[in-house]
C-alpha positions as CSV (number, residue, x, y, z in Angstrom):
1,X,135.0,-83.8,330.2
2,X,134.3,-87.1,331.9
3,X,134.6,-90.5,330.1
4,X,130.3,-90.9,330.4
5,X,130.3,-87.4,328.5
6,X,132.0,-89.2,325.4
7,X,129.9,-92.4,325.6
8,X,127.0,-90.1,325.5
9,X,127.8,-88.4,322.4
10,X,129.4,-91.7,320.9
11,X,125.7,-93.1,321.0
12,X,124.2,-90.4,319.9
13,X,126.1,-90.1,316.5
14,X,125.7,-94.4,316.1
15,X,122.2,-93.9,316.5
16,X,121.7,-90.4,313.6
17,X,124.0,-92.8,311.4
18,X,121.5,-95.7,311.5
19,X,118.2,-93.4,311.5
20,X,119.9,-91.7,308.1
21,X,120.7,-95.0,306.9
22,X,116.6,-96.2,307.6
23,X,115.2,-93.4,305.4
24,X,117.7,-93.6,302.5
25,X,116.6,-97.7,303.0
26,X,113.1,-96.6,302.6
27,X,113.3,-94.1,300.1
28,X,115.4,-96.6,297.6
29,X,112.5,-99.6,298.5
30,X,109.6,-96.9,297.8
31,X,111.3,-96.0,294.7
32,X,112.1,-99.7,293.5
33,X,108.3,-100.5,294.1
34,X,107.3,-98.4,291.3
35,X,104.3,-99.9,288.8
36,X,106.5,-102.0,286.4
37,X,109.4,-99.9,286.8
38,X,108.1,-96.8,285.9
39,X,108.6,-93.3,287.4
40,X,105.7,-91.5,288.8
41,X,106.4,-88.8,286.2
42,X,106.1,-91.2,283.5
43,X,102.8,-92.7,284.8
44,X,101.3,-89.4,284.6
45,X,102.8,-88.8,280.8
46,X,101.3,-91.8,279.9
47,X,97.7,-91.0,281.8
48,X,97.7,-88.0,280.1
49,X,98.3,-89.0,276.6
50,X,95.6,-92.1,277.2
51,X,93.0,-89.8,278.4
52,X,93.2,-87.0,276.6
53,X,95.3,-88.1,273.1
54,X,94.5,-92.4,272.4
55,X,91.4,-93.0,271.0
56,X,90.3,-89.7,270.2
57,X,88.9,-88.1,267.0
58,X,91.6,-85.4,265.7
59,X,91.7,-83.1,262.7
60,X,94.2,-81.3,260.6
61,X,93.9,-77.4,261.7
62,X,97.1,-76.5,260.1
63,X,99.7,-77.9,258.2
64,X,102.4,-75.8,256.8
65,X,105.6,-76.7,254.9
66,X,108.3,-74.0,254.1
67,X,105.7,-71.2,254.8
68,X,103.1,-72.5,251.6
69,X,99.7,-73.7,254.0
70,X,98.6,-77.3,253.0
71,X,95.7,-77.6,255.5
72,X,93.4,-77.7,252.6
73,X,94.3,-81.1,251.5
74,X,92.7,-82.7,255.0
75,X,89.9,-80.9,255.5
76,X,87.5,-83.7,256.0
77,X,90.5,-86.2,257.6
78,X,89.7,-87.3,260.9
79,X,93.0,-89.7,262.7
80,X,92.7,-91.4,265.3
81,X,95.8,-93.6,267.5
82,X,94.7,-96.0,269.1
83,X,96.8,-98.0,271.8
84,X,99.0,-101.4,271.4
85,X,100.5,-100.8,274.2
86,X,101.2,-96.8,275.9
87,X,104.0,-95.9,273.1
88,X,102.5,-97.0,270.2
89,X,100.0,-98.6,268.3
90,X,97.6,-98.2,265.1
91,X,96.5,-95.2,263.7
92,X,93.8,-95.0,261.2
93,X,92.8,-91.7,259.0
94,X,89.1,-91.5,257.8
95,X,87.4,-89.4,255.2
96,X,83.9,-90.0,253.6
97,X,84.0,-94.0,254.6
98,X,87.5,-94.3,253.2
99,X,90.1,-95.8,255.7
100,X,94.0,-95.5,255.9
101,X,96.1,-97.5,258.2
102,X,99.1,-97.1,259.9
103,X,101.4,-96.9,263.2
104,X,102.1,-94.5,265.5
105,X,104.9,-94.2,267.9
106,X,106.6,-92.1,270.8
107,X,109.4,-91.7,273.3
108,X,109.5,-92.5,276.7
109,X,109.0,-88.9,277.4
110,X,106.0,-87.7,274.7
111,X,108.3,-85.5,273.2
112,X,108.4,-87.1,269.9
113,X,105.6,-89.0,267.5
114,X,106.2,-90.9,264.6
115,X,103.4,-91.1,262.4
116,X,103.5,-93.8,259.7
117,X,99.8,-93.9,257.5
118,X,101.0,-96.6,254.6
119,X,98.0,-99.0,254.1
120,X,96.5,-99.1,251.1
121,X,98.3,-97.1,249.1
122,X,98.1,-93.3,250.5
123,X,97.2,-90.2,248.6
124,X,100.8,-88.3,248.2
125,X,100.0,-85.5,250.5
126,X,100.1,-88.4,253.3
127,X,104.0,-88.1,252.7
128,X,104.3,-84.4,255.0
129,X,102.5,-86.6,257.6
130,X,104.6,-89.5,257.8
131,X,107.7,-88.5,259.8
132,X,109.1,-88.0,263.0
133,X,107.4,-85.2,265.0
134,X,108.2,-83.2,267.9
135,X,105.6,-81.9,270.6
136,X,105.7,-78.0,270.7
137,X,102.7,-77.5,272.3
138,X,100.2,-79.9,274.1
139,X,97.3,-77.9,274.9
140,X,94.4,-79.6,274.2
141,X,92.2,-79.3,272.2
142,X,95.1,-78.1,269.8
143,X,98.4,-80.2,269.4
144,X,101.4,-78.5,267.6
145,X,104.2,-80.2,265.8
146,X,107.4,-79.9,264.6
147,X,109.4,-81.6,262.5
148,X,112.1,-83.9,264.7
149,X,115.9,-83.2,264.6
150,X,115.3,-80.7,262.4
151,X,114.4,-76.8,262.6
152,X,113.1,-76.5,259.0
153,X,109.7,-73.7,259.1
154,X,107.0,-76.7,258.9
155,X,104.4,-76.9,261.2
156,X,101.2,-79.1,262.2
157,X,98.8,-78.6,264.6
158,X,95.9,-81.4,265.0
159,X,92.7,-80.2,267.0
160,X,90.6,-82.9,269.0
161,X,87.1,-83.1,268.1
């Protein structure tokens, strides 16, 4: 081989080195430019959840704790969260002009929901909602819950009305 033959490939190689190092430069930048930080796969949790769960009129269909149904005690309850900023905020449950206030809050992720109704003073049954939930299901227009951290047989599921 001839001493060009080696230049050749010598520039060849310089230049794939700096065209790799360009696109991992751009991806890095297009990454880093992000809305406030935040992953494109968290922007869509969050649209999600602010169009379809924030603000929104929802219903007890089914509450059951250790297999003995306690829907019955919120037929008539309508909750609504509404947003302070995209992981929590106030929550309010209504029944025949009565209000309840509270605070709701999730993860990064929408896998888990703390519910906290305390103001005024709550009817007991309010106790089985106020806890630490996890998502099992998110198909709307029913949301299923589980209890978080914890595999004991209670359920919820609040439809969107």
């Amino acid at each position: 081989m001839k001493q060009t033959d080696f230049s050749v490939i010598g520039f060849m190689y310089k230049w794939r080195f700096m065209i790799a190092v360009f696109f991992a430069l751009s991806i890095l930048l297009l990454q880093g430019c992000s809305k406030d930080g935040v992953s494109p796969t968290e922007q869509l949790y969050q649209k999600y959840f602010e169009q379809n769960v924030l603000n929104s009129d929802f219903r007890v269909s089914l509450a059951t704790d250790n297999g003995s149904d306690s829907t019955a005690k919120y037929v008539g309850w309508v909750f609504k969260l509404s947003k302070n900023t995209f992981f929590d905020g106030p929550m309010t449950a209504i029944k025949n002009g009565v209000t309840y206030t509270g605070t709701w809050q999730c993860n990064e992720d929408y896998g888990k929901l703390t519910i906290s109704i305390t103001q005024p003073s709550v009817p007991a049954s309010f106790a089985f909602l106020n806890r630490e939930w996890r998502f099992t299901k998110k198909d709307l227009p029913t949301i299923e819950f589980a209890p978080w951290a914890s595999l004991a047989p209670i359920v919820l599921h609040m439809q969107r009305l």
